[in-house]
GUVO-507641 format. One record per residue (C-alpha): y, x, z; residue in one letter. Coordinates in Angstrom, 3 decimals, decimal comma, padded with zeros to 6 digits. Each point is the difference from the previous one (the first is absolute). Example, Ala and Ser with C-alpha at 12.3 -4.5 7.8 and 13.67 -1.06 7.14 Angstrom:
<rs>
north east up type
-004,500 012,300 007,800 a
003,440 001,370 -000,660 s
</rs>
This chain:
<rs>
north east up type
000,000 000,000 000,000 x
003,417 001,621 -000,784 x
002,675 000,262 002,301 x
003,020 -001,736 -000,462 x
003,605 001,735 -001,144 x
001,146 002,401 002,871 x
003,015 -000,256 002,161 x
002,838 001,941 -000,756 x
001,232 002,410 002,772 x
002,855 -002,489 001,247 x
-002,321 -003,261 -000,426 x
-002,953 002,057 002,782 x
003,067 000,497 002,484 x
001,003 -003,260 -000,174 x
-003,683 -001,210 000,557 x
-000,470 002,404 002,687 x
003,174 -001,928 001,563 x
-001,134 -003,293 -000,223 x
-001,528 -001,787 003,086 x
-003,995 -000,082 -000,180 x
-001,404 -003,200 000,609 x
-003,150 000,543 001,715 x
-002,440 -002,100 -001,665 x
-004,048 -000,889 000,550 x
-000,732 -001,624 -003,299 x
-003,014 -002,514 000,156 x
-001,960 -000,355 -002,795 x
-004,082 -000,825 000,904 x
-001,233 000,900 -003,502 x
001,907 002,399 -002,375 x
-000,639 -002,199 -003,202 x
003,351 000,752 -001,774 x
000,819 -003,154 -000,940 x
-000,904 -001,825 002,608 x
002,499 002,822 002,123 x
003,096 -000,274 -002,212 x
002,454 000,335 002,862 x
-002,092 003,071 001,388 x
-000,341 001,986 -002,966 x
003,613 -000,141 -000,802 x
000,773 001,060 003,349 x
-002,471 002,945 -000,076 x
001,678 001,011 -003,231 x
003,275 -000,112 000,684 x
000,912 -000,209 003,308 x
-003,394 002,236 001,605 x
002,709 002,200 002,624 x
-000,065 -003,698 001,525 x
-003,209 -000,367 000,935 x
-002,019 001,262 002,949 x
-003,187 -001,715 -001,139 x
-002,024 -002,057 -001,497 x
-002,398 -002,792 001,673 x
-003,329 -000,461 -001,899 x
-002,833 -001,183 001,698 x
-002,111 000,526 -003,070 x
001,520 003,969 -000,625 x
000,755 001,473 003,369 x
-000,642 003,211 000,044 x
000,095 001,065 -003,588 x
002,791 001,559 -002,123 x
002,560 -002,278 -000,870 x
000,699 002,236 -002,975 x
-003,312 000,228 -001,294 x
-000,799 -003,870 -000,102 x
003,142 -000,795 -001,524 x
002,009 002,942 -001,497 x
002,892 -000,492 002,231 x
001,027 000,349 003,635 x
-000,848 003,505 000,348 x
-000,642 001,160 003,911 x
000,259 -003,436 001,011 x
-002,455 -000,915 002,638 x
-001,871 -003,761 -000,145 x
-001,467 -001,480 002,940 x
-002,138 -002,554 000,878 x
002,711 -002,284 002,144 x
003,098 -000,467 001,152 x
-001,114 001,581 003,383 x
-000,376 002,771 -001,636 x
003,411 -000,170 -002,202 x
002,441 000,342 003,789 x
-001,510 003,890 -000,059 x
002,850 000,426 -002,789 x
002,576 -002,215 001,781 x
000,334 -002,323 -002,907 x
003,329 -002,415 000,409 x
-001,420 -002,380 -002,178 x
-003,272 -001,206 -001,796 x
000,435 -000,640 -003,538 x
-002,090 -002,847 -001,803 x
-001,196 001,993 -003,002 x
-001,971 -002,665 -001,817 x
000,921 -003,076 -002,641 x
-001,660 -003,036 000,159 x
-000,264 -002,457 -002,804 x
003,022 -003,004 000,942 x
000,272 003,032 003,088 x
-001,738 -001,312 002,534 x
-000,480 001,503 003,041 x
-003,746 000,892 000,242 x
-001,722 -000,473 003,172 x
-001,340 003,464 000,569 x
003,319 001,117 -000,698 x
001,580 -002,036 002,938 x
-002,022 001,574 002,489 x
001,547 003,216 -000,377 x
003,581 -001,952 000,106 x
-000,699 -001,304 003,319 x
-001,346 003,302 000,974 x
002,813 002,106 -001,235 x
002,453 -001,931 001,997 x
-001,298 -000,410 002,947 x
-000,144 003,990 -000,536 x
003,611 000,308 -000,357 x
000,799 000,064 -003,851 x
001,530 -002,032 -001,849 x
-001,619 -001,529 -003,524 x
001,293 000,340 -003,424 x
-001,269 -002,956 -002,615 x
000,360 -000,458 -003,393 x
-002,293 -003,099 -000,555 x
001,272 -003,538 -000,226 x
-001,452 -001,223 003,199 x
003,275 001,179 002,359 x
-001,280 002,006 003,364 x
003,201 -001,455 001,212 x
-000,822 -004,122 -000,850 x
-003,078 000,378 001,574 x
000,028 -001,385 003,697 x
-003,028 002,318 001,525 x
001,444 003,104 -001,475 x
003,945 -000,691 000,459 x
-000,361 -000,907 004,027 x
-002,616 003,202 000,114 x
002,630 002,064 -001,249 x
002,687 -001,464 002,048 x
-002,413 000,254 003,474 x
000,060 004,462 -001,194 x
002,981 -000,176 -001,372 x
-000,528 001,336 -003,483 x
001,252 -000,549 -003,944 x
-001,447 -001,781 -002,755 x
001,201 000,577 -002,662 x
-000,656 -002,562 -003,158 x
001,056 001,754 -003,194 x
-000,740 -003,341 -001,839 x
002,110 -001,803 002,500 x
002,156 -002,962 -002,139 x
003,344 001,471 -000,516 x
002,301 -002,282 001,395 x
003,279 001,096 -002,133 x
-001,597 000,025 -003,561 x
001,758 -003,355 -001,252 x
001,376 001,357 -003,209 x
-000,745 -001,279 -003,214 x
000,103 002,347 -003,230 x
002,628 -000,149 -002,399 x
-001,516 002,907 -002,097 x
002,603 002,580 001,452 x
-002,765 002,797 000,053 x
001,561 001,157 -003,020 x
003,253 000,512 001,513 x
-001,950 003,189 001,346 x
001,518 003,212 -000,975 x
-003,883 001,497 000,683 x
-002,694 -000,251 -002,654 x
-002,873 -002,413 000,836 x
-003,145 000,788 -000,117 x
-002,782 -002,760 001,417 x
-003,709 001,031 000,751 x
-002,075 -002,750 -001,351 x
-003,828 -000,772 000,139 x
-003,193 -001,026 -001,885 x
-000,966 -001,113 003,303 x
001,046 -000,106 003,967 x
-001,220 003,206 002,111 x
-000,110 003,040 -002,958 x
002,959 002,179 000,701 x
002,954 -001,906 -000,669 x
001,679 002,089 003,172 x
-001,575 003,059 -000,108 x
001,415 000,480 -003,612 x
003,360 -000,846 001,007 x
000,515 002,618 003,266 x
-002,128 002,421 -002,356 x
002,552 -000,267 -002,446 x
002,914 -000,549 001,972 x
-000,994 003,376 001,627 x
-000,521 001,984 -003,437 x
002,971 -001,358 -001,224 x
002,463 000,915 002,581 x
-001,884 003,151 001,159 x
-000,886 001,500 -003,480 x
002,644 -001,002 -001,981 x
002,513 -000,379 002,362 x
000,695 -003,458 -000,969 x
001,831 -002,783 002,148 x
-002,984 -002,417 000,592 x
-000,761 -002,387 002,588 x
-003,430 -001,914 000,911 x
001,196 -003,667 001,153 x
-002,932 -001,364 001,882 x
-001,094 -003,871 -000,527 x
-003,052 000,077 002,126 x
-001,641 000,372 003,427 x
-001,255 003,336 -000,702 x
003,554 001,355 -001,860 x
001,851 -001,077 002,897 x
-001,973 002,043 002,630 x
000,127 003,500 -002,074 x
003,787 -000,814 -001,033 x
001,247 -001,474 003,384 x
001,644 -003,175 -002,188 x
-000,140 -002,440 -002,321 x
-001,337 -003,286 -000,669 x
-003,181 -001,473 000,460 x
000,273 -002,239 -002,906 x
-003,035 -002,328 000,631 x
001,321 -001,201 002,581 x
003,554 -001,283 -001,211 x
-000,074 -003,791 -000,804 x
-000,350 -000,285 -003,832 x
002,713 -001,425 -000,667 x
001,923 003,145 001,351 x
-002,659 002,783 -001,233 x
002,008 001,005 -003,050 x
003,335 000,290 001,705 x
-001,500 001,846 002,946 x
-000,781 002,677 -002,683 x
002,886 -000,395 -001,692 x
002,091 000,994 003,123 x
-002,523 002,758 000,677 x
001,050 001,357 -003,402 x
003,722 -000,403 000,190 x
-000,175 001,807 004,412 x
-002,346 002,541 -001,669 x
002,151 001,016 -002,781 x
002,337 002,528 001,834 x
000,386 003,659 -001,774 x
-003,272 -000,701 -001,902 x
-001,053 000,553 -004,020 x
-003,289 -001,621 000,567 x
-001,646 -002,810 002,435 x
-003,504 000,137 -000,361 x
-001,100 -003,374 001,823 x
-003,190 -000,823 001,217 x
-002,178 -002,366 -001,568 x
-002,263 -002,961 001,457 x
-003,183 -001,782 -001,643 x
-000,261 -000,614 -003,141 x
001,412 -002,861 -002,759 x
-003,227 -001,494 -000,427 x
-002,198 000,494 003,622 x
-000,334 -003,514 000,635 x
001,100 000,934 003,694 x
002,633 002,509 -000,452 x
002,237 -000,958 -003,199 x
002,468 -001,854 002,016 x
001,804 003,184 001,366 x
-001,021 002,210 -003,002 x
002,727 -002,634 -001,893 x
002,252 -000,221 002,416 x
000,245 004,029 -000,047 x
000,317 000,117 -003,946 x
003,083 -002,851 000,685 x
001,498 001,576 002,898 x
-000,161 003,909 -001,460 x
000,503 -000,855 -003,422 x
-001,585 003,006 -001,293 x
001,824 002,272 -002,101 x
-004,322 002,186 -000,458 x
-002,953 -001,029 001,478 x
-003,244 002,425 000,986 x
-002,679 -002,244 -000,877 x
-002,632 001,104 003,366 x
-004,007 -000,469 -001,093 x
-003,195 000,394 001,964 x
-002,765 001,932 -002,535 x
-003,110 -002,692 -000,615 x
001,704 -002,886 002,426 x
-000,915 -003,080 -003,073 x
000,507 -003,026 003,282 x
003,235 -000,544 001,561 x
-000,855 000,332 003,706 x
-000,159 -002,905 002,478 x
-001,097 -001,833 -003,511 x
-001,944 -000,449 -002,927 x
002,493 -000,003 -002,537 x
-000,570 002,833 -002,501 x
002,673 003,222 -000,206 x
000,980 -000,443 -003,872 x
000,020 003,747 -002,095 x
002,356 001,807 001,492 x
002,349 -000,212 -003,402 x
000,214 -003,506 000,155 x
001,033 000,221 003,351 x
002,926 002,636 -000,192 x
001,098 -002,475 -003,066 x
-000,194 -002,922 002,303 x
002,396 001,089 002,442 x
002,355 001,708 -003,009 x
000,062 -003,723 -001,085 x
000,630 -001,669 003,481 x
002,602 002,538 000,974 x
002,179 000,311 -002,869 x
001,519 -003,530 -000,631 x
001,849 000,896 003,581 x
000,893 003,596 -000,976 x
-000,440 000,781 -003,635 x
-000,633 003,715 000,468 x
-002,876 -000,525 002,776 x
-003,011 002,055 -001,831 x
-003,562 001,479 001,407 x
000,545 003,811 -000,370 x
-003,280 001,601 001,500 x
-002,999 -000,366 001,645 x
-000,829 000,747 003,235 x
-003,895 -000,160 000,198 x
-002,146 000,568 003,608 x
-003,250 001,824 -000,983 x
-001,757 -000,205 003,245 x
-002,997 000,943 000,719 x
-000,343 001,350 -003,621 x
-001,420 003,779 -001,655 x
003,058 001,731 -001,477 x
-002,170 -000,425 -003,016 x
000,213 -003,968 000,136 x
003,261 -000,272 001,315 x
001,873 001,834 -002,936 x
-001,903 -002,057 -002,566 x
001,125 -002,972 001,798 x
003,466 001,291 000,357 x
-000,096 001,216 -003,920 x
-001,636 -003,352 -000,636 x
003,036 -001,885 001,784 x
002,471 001,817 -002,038 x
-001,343 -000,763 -003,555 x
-000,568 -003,684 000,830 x
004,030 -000,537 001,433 x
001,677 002,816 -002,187 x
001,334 001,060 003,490 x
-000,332 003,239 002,192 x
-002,172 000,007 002,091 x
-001,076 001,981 003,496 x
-001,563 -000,291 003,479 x
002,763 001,323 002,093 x
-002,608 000,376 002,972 x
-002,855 002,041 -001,810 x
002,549 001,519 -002,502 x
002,723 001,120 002,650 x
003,072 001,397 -000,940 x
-001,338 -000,531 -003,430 x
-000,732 -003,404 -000,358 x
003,651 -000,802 001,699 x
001,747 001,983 -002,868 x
-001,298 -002,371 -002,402 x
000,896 -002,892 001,533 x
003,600 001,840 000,780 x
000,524 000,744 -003,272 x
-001,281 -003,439 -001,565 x
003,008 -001,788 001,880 x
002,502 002,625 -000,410 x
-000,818 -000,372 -003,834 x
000,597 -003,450 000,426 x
002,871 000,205 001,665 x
001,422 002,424 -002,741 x
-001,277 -001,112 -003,438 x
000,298 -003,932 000,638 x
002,868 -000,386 002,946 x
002,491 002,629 -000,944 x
-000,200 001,306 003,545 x
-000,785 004,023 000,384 x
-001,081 000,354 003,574 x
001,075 003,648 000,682 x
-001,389 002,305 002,884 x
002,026 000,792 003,453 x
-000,906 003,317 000,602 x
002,646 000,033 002,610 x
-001,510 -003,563 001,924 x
-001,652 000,182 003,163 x
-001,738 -003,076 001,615 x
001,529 -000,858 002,993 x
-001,847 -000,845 002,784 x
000,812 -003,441 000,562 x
-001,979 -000,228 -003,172 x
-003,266 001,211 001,889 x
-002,997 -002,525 000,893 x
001,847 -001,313 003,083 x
-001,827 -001,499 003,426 x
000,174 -003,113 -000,634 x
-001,003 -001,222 003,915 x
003,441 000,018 001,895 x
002,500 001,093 -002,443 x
001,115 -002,754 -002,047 x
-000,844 -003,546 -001,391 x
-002,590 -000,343 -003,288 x
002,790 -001,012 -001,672 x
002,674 002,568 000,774 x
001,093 002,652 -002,051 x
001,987 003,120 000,021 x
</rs>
């Protein structure tokens, strides 16, 4: 597994300065998708985490069975997490409708009564359920609901997205759970560390909002108010930035995600989109309707986007290989690329690599079809406020710098 872009010398200070948040991530099976909100965490925020609680895997390498998390220890239970002093015990796993799973409760109660407070992402609020809020309350600890219903999201979109001085680039899927994030930090990262470009990740999801500290949780807004909610995420966002690379949610035709996948293409109003794939996925998950050829699919969303924004347009691919030989996974990548006409890369297997293409795909874009030459900063530095900030204590969901 390649590593992802390195820090520059003034972005490692500033991570070096920014509280820890001692974290025991629960997980009780390491099945990736099942453990979306621990595997991002473990990639991108592993200085926050003390350990890992696997029933199934205590004991063994946590870098080994997964390719991540390097030196980080898993243990059986969360008596055995308060040896690293955790603060608070992180729900690592995603439910289908995100349900809380019974197992998984358990080791809520347990974790408060042990001192730490509990960090959700599913749909079933810690903090709406009676035995778990007065628990919390008796030891005095946090939850902390990242899907929690935003209270102030009550605007409606007026299509002002492309008021944005930024350009605006939207991850989109074939699918729910197949890298829609990960390709947007990844390239976020290569662009503003490698090319010393002025990019931004902009976080629409549980997961998003825990590595970047803010953002909105978009499936949680009230529909009618979904697109403006990322419509004023784009406008707060826009500050001192050439490119917004926003995070993208289900998929236009997964019978139980498309609702916020549209809202998202209506709200952002795309100026490129990185078409995200999962190698030899042919069902949508959490149904039985079939994934359509990939081609037909980029076209689908080129045709759905661009009566709102003419210049809206698929640019690349972004294809997970999982799980794949190198062998297979460049015929599927090469494969990919001669069916759309588009480049094509797995920014996780191909590194550095495999974010150039996609880099250069929108920067193409942005130059042959918008009129807009994004230029390098060799002179910008990152300030820290622009660091994967706590985001237990400091500020509201909805806040932003």
């Amino acid at each position: 597994m390649s590593e992802n872009p390195v820090h520059t010398p003034s972005e490692r200070i500033a991570l070096q300065q920014r509280p820890r948040r001692n974290l025991a991530l629960l997980t009780e099976g390491l099945e990736i998708f099942r453990n979306k909100t621990a595997m991002a965490l473990l990639r991108y925020c592993p200085e926050d985490i003390t350990c890992v609680i696997d029933s199934t895997h205590a004991g063994q390498d946590l870098h080994e069975l997964i390719g991540m998390g390097k030196g980080i220890p898993v243990v059986e239970s969360v008596a055995d997490a308060q040896v690293y002093d955790p603060e608070y015990l992180v729900i690592g796993v995603s439910t289908p409708g995100g349900y809380l799973p019974d197992e998984i409760r358990s080791h809520v109660y347990k974790a408060i009564r042990a001192k730490m407070g509990v960090i959700s992402g599913l749909h079933e609020g810690l903090n709406t359920d009676p035995n778990i809020a007065s628990l919390s309350c008796r030891h005095a600890v946090d939850l902390v609901d990242l899907r929690g219903v935003p209270e102030d999201e009550t605007y409606i979109s007026s299509g002002r997205a492309t008021e944005t001085s930024a350009l605006r680039v939207l991850t989109v899927g074939t699918d729910c759970n197949l890298g829609k994030m990960t390709t947007s930090i990844q390239l976020e990262m290569f662009l503003r560390n490698k090319m010393r470009i002025r990019a931004r990740f902009v976080a629409t999801g549980q997961n998003g909002m825990l590595i970047k500290g803010r953002g909105v949780c978009i499936d949680r807004v009230v529909s009618d108010f979904t697109a403006g909610a990322v419509e004023r995420l784009m406008l707060r966002e826009d500050h001192e930035m050439d490119i917004l690379i926003v995070e993208g949610q289900g998929s236009l035709l997964s019978p139980p995600y498309s609702g916020v996948c549209l809202s998202l293409l209506h709200g952002c109003l795309p100026d490129a989109m990185i078409l995200c794939h999962r190698a030899g996925r042919k069902i949508h998950r959490n149904s039985e309707v079939p994934i359509p050829p990939i081609e037909e699919y980029a076209e689908l969303y080129n045709r759905i986007a661009q009566p709102l924004h003419k210049h809206a347009k698929v640019v690349a691919v972004s294809v997970n290989t999982q799980g794949m030989s190198e062998e297979e996974a460049q015929a599927e990548i090469d494969a990919i690329a001669q069916a759309t006409g588009l480049p094509t890369a797995d920014i996780v297997r191909q590194g550095k690599e495999g974010c150039k293409v996609l880099a250069n795909a929108v920067l193409n874009y942005a130059n042959e079809h918008l009129g807009r030459n994004i230029h390098p900063d060799p002179s910008w530095e990152r300030s820290p406020d622009e660091f994967n900030q706590p985001i237990i204590g400091h500020r509201k969901l909805s806040e932003y710098s």
